[in-house]
C-alpha positions as a LaTeX table, in Angstrom:
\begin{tabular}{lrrr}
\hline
Residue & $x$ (\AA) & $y$ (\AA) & $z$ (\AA) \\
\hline
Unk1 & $-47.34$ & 80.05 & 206.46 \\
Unk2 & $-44.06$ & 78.73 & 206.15 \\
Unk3 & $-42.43$ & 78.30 & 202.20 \\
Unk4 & $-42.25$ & 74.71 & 200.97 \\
Unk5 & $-38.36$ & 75.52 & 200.21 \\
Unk6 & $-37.95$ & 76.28 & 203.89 \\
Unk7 & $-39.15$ & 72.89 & 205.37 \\
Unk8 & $-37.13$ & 70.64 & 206.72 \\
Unk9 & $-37.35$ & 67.42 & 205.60 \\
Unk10 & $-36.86$ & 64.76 & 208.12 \\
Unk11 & $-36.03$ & 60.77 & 207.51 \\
Unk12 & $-37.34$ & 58.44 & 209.45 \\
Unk13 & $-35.26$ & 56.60 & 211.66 \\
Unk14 & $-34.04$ & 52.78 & 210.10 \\
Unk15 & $-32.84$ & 51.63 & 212.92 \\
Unk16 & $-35.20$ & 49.21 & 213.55 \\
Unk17 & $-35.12$ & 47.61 & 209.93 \\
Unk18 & $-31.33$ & 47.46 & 210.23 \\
Unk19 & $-31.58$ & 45.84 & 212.88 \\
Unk20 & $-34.38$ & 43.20 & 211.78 \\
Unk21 & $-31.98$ & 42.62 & 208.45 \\
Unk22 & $-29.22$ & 41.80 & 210.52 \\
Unk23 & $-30.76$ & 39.75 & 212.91 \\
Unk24 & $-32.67$ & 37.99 & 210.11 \\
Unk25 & $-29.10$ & 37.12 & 207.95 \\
Unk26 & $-27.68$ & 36.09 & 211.42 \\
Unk27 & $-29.80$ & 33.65 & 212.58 \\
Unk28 & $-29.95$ & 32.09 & 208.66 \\
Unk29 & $-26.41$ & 31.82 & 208.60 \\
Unk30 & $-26.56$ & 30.02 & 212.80 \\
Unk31 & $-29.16$ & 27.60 & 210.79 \\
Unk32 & $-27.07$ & 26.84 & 207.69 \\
Unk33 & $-23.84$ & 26.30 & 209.58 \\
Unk34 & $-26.01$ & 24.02 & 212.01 \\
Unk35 & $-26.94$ & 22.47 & 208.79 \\
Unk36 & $-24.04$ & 22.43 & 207.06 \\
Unk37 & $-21.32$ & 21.08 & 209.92 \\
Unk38 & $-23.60$ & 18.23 & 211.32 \\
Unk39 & $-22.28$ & 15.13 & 210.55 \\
Unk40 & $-25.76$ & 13.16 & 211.04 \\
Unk41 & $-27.08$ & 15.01 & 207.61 \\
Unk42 & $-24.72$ & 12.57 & 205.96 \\
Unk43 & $-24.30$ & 15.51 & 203.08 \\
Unk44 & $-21.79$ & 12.87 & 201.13 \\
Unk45 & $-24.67$ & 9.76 & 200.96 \\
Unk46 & $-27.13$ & 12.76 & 200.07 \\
Unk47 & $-25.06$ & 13.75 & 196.97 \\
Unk48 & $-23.92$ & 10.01 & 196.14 \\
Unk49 & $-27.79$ & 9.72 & 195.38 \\
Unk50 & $-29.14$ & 12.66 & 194.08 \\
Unk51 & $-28.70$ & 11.61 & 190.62 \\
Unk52 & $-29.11$ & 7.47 & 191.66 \\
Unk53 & $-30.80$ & 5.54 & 188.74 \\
Unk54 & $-34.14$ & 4.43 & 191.23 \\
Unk55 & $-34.72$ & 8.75 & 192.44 \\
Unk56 & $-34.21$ & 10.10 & 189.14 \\
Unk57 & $-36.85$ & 6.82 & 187.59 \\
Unk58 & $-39.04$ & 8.25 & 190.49 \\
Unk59 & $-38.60$ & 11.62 & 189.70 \\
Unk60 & $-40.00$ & 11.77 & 186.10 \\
Unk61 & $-42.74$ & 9.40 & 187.52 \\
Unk62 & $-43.55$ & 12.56 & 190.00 \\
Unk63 & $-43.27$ & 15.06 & 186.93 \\
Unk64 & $-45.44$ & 12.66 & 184.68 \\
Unk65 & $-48.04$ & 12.32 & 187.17 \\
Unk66 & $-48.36$ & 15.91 & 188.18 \\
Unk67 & $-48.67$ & 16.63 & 184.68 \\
Unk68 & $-51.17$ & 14.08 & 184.11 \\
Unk69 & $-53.32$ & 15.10 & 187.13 \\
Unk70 & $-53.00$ & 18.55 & 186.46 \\
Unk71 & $-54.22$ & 18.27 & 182.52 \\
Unk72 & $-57.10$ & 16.03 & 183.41 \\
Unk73 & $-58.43$ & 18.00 & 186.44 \\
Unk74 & $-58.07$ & 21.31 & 184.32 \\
Unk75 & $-60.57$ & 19.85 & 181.61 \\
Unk76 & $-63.17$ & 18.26 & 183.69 \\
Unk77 & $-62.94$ & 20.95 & 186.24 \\
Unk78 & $-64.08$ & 23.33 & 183.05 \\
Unk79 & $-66.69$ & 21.10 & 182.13 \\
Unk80 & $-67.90$ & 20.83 & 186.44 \\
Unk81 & $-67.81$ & 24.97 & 186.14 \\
Unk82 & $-69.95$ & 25.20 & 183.16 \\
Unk83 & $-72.44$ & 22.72 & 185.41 \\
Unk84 & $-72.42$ & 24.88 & 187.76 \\
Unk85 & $-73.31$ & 27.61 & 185.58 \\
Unk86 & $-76.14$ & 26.08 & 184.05 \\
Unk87 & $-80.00$ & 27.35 & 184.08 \\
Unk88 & $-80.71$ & 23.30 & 184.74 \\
Unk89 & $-81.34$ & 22.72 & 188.35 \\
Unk90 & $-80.51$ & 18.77 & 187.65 \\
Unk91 & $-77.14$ & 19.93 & 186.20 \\
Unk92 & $-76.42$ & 22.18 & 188.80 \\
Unk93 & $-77.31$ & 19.93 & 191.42 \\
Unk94 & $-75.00$ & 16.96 & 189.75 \\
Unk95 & $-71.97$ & 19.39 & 189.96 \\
Unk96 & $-72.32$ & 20.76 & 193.00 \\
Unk97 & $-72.72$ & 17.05 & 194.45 \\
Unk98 & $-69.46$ & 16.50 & 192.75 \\
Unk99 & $-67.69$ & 19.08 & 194.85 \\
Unk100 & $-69.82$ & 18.42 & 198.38 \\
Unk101 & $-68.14$ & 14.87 & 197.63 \\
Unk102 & $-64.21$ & 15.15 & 195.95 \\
Unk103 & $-63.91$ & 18.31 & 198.22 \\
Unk104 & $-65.42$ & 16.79 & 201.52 \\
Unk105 & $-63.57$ & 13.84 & 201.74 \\
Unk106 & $-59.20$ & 13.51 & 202.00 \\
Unk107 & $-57.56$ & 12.95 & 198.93 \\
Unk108 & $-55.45$ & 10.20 & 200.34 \\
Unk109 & $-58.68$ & 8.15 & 201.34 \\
Unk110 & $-59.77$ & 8.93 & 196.99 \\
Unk111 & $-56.37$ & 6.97 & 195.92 \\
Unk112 & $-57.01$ & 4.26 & 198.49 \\
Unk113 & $-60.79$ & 3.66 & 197.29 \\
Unk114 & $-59.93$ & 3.83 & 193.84 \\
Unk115 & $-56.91$ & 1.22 & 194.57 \\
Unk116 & $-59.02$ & $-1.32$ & 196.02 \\
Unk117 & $-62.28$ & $-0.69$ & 193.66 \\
Unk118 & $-62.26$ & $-4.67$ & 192.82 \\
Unk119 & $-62.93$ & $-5.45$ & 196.37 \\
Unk120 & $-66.34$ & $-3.13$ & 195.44 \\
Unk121 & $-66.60$ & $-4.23$ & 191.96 \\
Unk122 & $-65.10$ & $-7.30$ & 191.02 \\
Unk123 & $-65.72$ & $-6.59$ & 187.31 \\
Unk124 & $-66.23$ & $-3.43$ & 185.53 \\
Unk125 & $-68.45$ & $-2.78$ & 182.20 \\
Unk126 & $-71.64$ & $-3.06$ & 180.95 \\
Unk127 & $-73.62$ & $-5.69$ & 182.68 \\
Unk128 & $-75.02$ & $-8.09$ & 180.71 \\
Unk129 & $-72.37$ & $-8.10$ & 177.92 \\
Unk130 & $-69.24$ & $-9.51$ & 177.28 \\
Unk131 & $-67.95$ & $-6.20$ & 177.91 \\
Unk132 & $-66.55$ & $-6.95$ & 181.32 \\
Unk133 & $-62.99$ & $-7.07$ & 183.16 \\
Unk134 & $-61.44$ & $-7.49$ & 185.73 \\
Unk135 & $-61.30$ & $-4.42$ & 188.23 \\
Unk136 & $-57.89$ & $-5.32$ & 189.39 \\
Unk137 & $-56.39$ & $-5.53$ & 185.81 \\
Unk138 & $-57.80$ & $-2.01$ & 184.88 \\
Unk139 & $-57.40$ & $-0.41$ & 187.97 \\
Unk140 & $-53.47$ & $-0.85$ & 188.84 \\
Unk141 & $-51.47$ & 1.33 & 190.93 \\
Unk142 & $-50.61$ & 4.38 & 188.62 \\
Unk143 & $-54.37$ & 4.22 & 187.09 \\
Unk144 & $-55.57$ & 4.67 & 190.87 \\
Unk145 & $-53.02$ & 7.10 & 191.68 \\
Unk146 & $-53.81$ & 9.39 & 188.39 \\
Unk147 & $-58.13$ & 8.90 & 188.89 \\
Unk148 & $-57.90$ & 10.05 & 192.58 \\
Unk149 & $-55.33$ & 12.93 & 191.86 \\
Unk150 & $-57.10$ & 14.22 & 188.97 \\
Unk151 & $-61.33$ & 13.73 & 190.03 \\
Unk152 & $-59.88$ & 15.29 & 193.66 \\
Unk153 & $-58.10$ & 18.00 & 192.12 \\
Unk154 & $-60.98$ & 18.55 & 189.36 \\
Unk155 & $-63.02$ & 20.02 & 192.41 \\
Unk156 & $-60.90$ & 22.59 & 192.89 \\
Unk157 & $-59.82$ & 23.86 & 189.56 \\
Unk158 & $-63.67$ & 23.97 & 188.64 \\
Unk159 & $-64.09$ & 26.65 & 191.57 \\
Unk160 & $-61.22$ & 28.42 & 189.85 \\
Unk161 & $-62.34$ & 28.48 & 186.26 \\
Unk162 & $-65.79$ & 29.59 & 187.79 \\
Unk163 & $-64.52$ & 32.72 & 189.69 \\
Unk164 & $-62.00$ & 33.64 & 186.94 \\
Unk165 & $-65.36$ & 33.32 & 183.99 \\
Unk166 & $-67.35$ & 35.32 & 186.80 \\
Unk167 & $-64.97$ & 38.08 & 187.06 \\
Unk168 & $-65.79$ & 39.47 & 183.89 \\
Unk169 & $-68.00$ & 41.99 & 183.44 \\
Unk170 & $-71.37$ & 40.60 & 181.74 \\
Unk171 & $-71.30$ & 43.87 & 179.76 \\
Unk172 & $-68.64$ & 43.39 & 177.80 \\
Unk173 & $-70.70$ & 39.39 & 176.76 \\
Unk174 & $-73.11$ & 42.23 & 175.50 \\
Unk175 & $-70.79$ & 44.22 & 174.33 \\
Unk176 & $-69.30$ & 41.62 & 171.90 \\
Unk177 & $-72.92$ & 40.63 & 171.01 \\
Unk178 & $-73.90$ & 43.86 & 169.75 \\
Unk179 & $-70.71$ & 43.85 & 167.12 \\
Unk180 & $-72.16$ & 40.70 & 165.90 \\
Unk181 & $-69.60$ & 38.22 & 167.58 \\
Unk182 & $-70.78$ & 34.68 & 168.22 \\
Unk183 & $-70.49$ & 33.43 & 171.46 \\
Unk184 & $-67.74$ & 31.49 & 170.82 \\
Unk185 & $-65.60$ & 34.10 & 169.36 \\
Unk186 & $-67.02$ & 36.13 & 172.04 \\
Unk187 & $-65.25$ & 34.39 & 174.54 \\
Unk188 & $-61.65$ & 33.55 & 172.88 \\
Unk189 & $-61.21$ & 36.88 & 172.26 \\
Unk190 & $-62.70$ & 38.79 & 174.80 \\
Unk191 & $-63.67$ & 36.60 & 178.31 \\
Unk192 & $-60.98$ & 34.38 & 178.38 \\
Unk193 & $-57.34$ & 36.62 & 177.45 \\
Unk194 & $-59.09$ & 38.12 & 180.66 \\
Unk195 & $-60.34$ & 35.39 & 183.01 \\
Unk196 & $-56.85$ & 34.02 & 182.76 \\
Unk197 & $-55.51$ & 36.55 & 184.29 \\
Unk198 & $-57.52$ & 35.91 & 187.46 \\
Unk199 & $-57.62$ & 31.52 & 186.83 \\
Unk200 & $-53.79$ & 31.47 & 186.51 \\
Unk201 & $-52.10$ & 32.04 & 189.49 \\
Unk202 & $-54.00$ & 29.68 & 191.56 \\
Unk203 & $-53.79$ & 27.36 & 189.17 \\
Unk204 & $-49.73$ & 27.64 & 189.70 \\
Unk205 & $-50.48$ & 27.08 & 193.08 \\
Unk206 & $-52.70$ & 24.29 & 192.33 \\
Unk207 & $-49.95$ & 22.68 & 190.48 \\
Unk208 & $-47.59$ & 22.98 & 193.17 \\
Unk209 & $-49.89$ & 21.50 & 195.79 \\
Unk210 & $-50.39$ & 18.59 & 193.00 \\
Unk211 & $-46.51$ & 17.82 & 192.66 \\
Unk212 & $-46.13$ & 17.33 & 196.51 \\
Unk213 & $-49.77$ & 15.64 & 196.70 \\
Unk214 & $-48.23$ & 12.95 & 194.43 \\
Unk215 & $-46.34$ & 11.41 & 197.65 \\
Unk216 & $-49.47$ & 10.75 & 198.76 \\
Unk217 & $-49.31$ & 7.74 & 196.40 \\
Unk218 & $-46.63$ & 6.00 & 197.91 \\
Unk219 & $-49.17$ & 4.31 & 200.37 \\
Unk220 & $-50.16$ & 2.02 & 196.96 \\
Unk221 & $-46.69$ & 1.55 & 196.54 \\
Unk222 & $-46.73$ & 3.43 & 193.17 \\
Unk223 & $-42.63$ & 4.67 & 193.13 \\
Unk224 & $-42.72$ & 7.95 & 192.53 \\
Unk225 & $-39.97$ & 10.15 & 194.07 \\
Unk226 & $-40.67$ & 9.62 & 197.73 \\
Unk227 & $-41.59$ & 6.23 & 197.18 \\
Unk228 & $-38.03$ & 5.27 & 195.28 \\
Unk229 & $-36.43$ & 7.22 & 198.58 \\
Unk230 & $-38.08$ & 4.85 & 201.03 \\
Unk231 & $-36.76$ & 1.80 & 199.16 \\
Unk232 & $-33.49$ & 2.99 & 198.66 \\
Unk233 & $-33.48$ & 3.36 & 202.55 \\
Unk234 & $-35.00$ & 0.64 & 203.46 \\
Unk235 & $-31.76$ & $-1.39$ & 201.70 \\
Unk236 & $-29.30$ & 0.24 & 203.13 \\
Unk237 & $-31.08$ & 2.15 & 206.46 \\
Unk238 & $-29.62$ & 5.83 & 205.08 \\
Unk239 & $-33.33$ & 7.13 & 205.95 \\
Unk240 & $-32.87$ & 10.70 & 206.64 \\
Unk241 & $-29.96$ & 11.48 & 203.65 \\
Unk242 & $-32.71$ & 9.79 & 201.19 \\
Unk243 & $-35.33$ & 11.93 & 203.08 \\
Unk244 & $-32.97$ & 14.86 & 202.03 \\
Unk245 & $-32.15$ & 13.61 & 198.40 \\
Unk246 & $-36.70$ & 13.28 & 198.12 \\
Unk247 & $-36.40$ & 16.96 & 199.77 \\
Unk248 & $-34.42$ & 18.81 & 197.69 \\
Unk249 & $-35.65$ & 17.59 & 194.32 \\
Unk250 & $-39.18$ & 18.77 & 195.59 \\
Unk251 & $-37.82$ & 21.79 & 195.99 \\
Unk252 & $-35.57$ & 21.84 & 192.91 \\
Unk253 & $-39.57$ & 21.27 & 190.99 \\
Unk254 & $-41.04$ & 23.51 & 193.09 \\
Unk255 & $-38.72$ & 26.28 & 192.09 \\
Unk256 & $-39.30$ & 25.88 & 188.33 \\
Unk257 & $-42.60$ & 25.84 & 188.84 \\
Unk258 & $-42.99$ & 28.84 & 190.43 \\
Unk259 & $-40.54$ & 30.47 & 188.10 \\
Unk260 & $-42.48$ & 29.33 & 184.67 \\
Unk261 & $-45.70$ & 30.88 & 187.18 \\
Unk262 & $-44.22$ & 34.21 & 187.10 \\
Unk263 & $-43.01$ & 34.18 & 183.38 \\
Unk264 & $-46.74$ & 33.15 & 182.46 \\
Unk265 & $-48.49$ & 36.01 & 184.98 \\
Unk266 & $-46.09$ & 38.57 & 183.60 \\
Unk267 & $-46.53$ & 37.85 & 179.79 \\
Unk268 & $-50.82$ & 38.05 & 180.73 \\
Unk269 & $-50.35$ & 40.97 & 182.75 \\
Unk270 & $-48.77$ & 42.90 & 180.09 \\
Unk271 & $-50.55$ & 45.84 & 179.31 \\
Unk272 & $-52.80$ & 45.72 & 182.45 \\
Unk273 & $-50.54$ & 48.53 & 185.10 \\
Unk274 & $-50.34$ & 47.07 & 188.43 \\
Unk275 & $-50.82$ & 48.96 & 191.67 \\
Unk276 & $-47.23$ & 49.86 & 192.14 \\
Unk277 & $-47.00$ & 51.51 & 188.74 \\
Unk278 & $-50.29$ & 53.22 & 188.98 \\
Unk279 & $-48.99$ & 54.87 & 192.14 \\
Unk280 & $-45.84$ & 55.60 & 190.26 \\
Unk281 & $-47.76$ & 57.51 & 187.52 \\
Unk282 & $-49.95$ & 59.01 & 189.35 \\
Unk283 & $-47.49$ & 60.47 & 191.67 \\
\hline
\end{tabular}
């Protein structure tokens, strides 16, 4: 038997992921010059209004409603999950028909409904009473747009919050119980620091999806980002720089977001080693 010292070692060959690398940086820089040097992107009307008065009004309108959607969905999508959960076949039932309904039918069909709920219901309130208005004064544009975003998107973060509270062990419930901790305290200490590990980065994800869902309101006219774009255009018939200018602020959000997503998974991660780092120590 041959002596370890005596082996040779040999490398594998890297041709093949040299060559993938430089084919890869090649054919990005073919696209960006393509990009870059054709005229018909109109790159000067795309930065003369990046920063226009009407996008940037539409852009916090995009931010504001993602936020709002996002808040609203996360808090009644806790509540649906605890539904779920329950021993009460009634409550049960009422939150799974919740889902079978917010996630069986489009979200863009949700913000139209809820837009024209006074052709439904001319008047909303308590029958009977005095306690009744007009549908079309409560329900404008932006209180459509935020009720379908947020009872759609409700149906999915509920789903989330109820695999993240299942993927604790029920032994360490017991656990806590046996030192004398109260539910409550039970589960701010113990369930939760840990089920947000598993509920947080879909609900990144989930917030992405959100910010580009909310051009999905533009059909009610609401001016949000995309919205602002189309009127801009529709002035002065610059459609695809204003399609570019609605483009690259998406992905100007999109990056943040994803960069405040990592931030938050590292700082609940710490202490937990991940697979790379057990394979480290244990080599």
């Amino acid at each position: 038997m041959p002596r370890l010292d005596a082996l040779t070692v040999h490398h594998p060959r890297r041709a093949g992921y040299w060559l993938g690398a430089v084919g890869a940086v090649a054919l990005a820089g073919l696209i960006l010059y393509a990009v870059v040097t054709n005229e018909r992107f109109r790159w000067q009307v795309v930065g003369e209004y990046m920063l226009a008065p009407d996008i940037l009004a539409g852009l916090w309108l995009t931010i504001f409603l993602t936020i709002a959607a996002m808040i609203g969905s996360s808090v009644l999508g806790t509540l649906i999950a605890l539904m779920n959960a329950s021993a009460n076949p009634f409550v049960r039932g009422a939150a799974q028909s919740y889902l079978w309904l917010f996630r069986g039918t489009p979200v863009l069909v949700q913000i139209l409904l809820w837009f024209n709920l006074g052709a439904l219901f001319p008047k909303i309130g308590i029958p009977g009473t005095v306690l009744m208005w007009p549908a079309n004064d409560l329900i404008s544009p932006l209180s459509a747009a935020i009720i379908g975003l947020t009872l759609n998107e409700a149906a999915y973060m509920s789903e989330i919050i109820r695999s993240g509270l299942n993927s604790i062990d029920p032994g360490q419930r017991e656990a806590a119980r046996a030192l004398g901790m109260k539910g409550t305290l039970a589960f701010r200490r113990i369930v939760l620091p840990q089920a947000l590990r598993v509920i947080v980065p879909p609900t990144g994800n989930e917030t992405i999806n959100m910010l580009k869902y909310t051009s999905l309101v533009s059909v009610i006219a609401l001016p949000e980002l995309l919205y602002s774009a189309q009127l801009i255009a529709s002035k002065n018939f610059q459609i695809i720089p204003l399609l570019l200018v609605a483009t690259i602020w998406y992905l100007v959000l999109t990056s943040i977001l994803s960069l405040i997503q990592g931030r938050i998974e590292a700082r609940l991660g710490r202490g937990v080693a991940s697979p790379r780092r057990r394979k480290a120590r244990a080599s």
